[in-house]
PyMOL Python script that loads the backbone (N, CA, C, O; Angstrom):
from pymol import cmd

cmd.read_pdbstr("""\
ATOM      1  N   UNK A   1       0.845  -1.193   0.000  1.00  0.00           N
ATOM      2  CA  UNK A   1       0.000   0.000   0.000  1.00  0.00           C
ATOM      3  C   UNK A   1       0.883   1.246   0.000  1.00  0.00           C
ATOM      4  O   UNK A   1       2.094   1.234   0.220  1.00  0.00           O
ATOM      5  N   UNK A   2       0.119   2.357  -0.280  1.00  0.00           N
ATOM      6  CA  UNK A   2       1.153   2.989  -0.587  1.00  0.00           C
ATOM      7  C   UNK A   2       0.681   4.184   1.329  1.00  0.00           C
ATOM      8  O   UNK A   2      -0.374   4.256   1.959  1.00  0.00           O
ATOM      9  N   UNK A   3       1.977   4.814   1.563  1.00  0.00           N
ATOM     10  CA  UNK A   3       1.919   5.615   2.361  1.00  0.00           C
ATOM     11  C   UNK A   3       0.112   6.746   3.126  1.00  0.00           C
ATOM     12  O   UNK A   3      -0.408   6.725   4.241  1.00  0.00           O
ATOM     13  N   UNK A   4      -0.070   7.136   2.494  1.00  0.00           N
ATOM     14  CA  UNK A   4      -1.493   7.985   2.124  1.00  0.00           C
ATOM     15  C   UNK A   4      -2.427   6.992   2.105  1.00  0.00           C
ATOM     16  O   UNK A   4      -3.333   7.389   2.838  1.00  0.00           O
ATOM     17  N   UNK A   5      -2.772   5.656   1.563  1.00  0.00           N
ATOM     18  CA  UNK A   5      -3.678   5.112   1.689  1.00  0.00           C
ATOM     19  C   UNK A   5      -3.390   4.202   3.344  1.00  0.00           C
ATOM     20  O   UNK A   5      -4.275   4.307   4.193  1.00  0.00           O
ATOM     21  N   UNK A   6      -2.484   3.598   3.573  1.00  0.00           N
ATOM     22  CA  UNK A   6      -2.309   3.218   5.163  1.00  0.00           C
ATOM     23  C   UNK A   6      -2.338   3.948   5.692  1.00  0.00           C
ATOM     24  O   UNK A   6      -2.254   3.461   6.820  1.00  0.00           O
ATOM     25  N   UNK A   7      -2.458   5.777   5.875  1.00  0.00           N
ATOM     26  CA  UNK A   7      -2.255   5.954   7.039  1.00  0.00           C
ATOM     27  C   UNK A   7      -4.451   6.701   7.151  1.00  0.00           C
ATOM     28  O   UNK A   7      -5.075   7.011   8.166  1.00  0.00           O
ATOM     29  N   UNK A   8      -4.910   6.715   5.737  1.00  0.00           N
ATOM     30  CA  UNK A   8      -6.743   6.661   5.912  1.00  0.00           C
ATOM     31  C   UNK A   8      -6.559   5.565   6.638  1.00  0.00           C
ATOM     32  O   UNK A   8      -6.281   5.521   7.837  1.00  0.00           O
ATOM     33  N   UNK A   9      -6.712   4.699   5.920  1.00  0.00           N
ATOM     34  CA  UNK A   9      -7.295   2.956   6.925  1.00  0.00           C
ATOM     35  C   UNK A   9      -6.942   2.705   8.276  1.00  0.00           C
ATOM     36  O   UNK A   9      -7.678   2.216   9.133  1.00  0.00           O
ATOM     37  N   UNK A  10      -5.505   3.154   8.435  1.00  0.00           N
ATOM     38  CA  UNK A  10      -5.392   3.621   9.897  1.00  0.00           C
ATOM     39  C   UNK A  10      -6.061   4.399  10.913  1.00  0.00           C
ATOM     40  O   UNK A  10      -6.139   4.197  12.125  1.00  0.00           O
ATOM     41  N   UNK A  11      -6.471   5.211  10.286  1.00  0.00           N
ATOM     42  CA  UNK A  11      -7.405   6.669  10.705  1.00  0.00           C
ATOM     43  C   UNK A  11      -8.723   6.192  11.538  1.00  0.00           C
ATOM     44  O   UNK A  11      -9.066   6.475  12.686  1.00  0.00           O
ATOM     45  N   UNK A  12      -9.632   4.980  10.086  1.00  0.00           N
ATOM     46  CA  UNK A  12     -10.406   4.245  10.451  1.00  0.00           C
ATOM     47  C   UNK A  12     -10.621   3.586  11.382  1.00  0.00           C
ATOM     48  O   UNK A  12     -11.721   3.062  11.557  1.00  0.00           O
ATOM     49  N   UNK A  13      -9.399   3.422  12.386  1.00  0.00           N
ATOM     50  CA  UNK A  13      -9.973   2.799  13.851  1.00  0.00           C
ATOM     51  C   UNK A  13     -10.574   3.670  14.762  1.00  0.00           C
ATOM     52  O   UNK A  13     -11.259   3.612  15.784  1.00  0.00           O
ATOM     53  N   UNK A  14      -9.842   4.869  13.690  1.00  0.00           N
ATOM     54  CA  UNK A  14     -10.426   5.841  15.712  1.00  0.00           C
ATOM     55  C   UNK A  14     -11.937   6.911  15.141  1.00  0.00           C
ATOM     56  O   UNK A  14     -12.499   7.904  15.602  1.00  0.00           O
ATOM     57  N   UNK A  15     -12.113   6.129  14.051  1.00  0.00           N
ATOM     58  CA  UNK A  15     -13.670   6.634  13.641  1.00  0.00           C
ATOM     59  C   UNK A  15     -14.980   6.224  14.473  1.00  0.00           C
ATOM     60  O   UNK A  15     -14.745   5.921  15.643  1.00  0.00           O
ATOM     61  N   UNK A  16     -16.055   6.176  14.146  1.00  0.00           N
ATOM     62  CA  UNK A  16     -17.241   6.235  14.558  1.00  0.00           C
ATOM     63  C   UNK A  16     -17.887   5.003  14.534  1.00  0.00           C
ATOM     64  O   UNK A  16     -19.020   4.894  15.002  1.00  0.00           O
ATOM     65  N   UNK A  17     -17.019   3.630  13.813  1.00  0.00           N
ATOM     66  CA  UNK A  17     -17.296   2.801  13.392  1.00  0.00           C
ATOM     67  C   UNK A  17     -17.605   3.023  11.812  1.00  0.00           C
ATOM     68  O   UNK A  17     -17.155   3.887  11.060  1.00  0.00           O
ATOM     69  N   UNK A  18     -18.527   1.954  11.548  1.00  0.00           N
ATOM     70  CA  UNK A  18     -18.748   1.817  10.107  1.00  0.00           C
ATOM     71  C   UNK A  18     -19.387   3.293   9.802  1.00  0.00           C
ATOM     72  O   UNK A  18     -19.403   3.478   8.585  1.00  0.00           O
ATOM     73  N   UNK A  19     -19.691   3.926  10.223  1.00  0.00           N
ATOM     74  CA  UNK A  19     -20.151   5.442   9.933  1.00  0.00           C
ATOM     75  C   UNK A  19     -18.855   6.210   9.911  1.00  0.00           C
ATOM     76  O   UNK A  19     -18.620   7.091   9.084  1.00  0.00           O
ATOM     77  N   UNK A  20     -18.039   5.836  10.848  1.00  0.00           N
ATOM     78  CA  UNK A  20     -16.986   6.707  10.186  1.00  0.00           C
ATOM     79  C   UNK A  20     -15.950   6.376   9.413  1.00  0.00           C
ATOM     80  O   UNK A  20     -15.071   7.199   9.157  1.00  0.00           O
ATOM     81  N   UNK A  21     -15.927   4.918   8.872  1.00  0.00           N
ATOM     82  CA  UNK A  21     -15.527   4.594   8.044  1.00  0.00           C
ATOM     83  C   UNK A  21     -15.803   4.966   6.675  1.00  0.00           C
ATOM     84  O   UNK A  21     -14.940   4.883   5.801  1.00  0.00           O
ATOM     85  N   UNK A  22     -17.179   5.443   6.423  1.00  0.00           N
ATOM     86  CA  UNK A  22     -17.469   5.837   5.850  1.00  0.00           C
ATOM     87  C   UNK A  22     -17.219   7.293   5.207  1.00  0.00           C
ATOM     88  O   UNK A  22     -16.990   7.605   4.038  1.00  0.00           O
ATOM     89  N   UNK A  23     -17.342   8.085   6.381  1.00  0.00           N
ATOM     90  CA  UNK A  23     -16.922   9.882   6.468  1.00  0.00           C
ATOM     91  C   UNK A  23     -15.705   9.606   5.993  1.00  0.00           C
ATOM     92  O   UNK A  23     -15.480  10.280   4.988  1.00  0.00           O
ATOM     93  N   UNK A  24     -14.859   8.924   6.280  1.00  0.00           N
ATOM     94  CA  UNK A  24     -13.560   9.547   6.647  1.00  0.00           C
ATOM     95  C   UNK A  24     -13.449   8.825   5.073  1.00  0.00           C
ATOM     96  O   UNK A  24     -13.331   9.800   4.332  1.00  0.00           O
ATOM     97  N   UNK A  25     -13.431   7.555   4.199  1.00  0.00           N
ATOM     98  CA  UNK A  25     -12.902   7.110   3.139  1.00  0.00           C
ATOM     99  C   UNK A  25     -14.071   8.292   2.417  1.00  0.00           C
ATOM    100  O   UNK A  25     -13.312   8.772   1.575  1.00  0.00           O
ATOM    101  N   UNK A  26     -15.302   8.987   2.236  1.00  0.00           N
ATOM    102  CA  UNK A  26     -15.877   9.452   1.437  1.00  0.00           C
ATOM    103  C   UNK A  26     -15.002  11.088   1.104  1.00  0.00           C
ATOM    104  O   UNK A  26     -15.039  11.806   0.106  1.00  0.00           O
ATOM    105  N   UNK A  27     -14.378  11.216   2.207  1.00  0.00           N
ATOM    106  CA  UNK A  27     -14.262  12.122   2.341  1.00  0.00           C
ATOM    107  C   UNK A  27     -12.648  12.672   1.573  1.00  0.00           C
ATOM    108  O   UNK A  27     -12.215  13.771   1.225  1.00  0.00           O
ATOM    109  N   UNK A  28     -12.158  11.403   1.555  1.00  0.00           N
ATOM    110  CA  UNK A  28     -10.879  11.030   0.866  1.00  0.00           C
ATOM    111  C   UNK A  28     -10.936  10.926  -0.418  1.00  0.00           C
ATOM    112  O   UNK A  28     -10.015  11.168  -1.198  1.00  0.00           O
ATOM    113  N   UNK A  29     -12.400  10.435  -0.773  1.00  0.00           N
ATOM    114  CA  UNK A  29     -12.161   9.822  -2.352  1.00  0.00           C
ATOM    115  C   UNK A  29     -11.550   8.208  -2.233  1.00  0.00           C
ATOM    116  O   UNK A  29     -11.360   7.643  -3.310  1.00  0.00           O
ATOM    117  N   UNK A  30     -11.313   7.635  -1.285  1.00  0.00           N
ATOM    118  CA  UNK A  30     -11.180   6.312  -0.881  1.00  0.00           C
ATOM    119  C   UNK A  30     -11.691   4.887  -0.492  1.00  0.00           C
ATOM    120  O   UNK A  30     -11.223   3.881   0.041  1.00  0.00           O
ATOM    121  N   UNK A  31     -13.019   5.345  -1.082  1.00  0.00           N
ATOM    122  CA  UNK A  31     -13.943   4.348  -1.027  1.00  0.00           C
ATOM    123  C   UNK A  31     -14.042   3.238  -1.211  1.00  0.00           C
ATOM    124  O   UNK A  31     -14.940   2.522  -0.768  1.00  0.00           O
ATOM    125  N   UNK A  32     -12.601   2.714  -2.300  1.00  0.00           N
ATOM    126  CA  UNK A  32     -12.373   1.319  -2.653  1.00  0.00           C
ATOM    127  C   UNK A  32     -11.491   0.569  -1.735  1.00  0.00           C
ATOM    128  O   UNK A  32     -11.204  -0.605  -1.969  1.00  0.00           O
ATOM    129  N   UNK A  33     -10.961   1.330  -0.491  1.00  0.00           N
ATOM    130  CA  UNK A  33     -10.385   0.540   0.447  1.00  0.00           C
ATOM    131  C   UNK A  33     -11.694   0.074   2.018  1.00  0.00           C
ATOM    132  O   UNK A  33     -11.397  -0.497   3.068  1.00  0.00           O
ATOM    133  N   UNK A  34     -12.956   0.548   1.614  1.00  0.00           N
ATOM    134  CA  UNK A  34     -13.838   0.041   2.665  1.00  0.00           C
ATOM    135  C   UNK A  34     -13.416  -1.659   3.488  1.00  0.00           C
ATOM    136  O   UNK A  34     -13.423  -2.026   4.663  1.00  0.00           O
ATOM    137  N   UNK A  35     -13.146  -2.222   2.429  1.00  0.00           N
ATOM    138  CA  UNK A  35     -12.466  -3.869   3.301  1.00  0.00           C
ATOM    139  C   UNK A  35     -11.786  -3.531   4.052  1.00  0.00           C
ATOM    140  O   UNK A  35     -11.744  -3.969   5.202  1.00  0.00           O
ATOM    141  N   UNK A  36     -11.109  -2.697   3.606  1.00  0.00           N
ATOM    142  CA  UNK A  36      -9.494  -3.097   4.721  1.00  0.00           C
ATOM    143  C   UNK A  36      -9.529  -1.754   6.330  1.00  0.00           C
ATOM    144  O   UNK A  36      -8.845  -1.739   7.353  1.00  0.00           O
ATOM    145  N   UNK A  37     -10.715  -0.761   5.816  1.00  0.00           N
ATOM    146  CA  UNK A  37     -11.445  -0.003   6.602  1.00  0.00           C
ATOM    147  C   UNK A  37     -12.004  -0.638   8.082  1.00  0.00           C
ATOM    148  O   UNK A  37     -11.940  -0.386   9.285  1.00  0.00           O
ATOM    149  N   UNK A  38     -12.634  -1.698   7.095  1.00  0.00           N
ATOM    150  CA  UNK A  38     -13.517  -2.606   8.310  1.00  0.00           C
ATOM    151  C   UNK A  38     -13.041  -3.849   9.026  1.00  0.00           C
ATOM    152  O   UNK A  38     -13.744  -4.523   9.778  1.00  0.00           O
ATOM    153  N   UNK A  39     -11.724  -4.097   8.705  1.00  0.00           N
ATOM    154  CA  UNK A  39     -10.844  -5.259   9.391  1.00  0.00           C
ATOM    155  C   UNK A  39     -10.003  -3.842  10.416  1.00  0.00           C
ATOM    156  O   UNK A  39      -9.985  -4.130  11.613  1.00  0.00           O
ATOM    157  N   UNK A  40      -9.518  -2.794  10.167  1.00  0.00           N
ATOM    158  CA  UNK A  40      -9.055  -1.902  10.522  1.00  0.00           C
ATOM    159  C   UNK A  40      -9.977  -1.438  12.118  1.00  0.00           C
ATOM    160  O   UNK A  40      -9.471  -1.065  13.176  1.00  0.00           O
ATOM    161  N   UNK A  41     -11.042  -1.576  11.880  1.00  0.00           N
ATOM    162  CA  UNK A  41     -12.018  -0.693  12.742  1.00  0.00           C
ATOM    163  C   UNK A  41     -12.224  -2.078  13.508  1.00  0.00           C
ATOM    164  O   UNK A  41     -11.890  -2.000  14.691  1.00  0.00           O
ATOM    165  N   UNK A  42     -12.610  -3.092  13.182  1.00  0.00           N
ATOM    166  CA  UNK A  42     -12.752  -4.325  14.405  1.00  0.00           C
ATOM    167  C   UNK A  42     -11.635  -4.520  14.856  1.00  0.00           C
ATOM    168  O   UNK A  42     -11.625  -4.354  16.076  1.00  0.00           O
ATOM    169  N   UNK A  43     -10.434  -4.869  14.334  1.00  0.00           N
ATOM    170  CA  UNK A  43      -9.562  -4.805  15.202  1.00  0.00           C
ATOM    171  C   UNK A  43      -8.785  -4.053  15.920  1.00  0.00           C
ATOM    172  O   UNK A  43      -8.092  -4.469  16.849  1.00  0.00           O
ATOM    173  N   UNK A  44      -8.860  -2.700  15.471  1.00  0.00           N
ATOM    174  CA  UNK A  44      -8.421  -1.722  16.577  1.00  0.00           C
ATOM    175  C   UNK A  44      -9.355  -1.647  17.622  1.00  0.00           C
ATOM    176  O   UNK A  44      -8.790  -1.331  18.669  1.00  0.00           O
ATOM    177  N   UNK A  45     -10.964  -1.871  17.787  1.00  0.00           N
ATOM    178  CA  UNK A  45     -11.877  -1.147  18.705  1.00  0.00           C
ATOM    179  C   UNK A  45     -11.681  -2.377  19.456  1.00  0.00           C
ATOM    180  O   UNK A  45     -11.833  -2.167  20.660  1.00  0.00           O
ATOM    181  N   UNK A  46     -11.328  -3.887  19.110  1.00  0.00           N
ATOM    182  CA  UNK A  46     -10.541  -4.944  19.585  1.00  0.00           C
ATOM    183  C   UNK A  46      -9.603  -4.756  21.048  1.00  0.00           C
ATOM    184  O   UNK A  46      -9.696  -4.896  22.267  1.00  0.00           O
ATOM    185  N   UNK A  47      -8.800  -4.404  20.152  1.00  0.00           N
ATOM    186  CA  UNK A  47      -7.961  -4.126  21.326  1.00  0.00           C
ATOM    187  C   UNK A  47      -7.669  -3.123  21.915  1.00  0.00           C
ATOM    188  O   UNK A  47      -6.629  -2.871  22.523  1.00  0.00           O
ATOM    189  N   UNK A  48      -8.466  -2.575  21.781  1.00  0.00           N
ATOM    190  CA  UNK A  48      -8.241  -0.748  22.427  1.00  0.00           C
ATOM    191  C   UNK A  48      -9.360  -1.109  23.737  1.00  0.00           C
ATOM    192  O   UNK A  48      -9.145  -0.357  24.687  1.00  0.00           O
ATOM    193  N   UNK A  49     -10.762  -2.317  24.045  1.00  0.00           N
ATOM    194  CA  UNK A  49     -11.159  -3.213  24.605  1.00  0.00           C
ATOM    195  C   UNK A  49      -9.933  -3.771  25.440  1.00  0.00           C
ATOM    196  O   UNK A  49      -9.571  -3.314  26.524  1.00  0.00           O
ATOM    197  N   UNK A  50      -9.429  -4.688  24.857  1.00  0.00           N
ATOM    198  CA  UNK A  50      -8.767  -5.610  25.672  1.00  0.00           C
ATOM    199  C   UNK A  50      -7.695  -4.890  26.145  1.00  0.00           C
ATOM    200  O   UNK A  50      -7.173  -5.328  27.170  1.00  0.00           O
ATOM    201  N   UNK A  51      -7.095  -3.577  25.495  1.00  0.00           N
ATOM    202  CA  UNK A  51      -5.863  -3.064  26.187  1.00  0.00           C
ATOM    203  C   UNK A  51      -6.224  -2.274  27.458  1.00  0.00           C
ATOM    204  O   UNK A  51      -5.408  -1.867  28.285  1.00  0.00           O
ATOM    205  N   UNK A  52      -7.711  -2.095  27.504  1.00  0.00           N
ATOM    206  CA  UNK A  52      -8.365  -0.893  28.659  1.00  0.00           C
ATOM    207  C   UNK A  52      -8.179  -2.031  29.991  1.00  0.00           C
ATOM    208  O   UNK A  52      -7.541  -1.970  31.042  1.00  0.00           O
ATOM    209  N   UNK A  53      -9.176  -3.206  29.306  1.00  0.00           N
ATOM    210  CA  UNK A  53      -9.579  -3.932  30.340  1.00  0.00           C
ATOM    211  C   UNK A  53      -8.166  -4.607  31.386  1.00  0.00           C
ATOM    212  O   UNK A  53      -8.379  -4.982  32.539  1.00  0.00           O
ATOM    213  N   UNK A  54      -6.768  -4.664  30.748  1.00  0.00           N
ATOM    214  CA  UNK A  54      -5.847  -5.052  31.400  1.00  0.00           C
ATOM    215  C   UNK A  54      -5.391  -4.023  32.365  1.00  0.00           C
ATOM    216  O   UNK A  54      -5.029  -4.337  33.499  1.00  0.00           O
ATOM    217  N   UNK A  55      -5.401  -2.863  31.961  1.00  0.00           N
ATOM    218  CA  UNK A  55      -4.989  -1.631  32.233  1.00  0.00           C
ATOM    219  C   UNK A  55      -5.974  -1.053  33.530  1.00  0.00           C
ATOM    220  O   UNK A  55      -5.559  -0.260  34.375  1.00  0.00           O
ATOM    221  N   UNK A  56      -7.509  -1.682  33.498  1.00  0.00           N
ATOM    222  CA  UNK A  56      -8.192  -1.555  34.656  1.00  0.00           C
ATOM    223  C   UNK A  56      -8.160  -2.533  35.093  1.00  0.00           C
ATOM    224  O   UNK A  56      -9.060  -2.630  35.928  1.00  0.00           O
ATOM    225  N   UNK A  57      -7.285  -3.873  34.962  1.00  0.00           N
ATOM    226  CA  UNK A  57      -7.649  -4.893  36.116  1.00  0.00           C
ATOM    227  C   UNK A  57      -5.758  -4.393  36.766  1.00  0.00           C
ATOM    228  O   UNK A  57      -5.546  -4.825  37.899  1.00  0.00           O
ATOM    229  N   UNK A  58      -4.989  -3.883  36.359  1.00  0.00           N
ATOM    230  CA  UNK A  58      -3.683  -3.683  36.900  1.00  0.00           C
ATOM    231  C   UNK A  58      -3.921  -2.484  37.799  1.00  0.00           C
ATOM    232  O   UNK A  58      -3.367  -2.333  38.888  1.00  0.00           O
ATOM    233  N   UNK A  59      -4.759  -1.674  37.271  1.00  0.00           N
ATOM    234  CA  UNK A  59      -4.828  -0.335  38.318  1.00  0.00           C
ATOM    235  C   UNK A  59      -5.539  -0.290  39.491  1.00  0.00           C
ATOM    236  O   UNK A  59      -5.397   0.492  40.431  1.00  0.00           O
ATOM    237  N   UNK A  60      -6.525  -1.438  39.322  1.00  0.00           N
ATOM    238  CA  UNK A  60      -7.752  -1.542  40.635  1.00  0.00           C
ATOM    239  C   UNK A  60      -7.007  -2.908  41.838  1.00  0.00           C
ATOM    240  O   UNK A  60      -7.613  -3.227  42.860  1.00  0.00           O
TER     241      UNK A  60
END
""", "prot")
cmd.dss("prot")
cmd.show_as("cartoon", "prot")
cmd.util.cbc("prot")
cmd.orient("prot")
C-alpha cells in the first residue's frame, strides 16, 4: 500500500465505526479501500477493549 492510503485505513480505527468509516474514506475519495477499513475498525476497537480492560484490572 502505498503511504497515504495506510495511514486513511489507519485513521479508520479511531472513527465512529462503520459510519466513520465511511466519512472519513468518502471524504478522501477512498472508497475502494472500505475492506481493509472494516478489518481496521474491528480490530483496533478490539484491542483498544482488551488493552483498557488489562490496564483496569492492573490499576484496581
Amino acid at each position: 500500500m502505498y503511504p497515504v492510503e495506510a495511514a486513511i485505513v489507519t485513521s479508520c480505527h479511531s472513527g465512529l465505526g462503520g459510519t466513520g468509516d465511511v466519512a472519513i474514506l468518502s471524504a478522501s475519495n477512498r472508497m475502494s479501500l472500505m475492506p481493509f477499513a472494516q478489518i481496521a475498525t474491528r480490530i483496533g476497537g478490539a484491542s483498544t477493549v482488551i488493552a483498557a480492560t488489562l490496564l483496569m484490572n492492573w490499576v484496581v
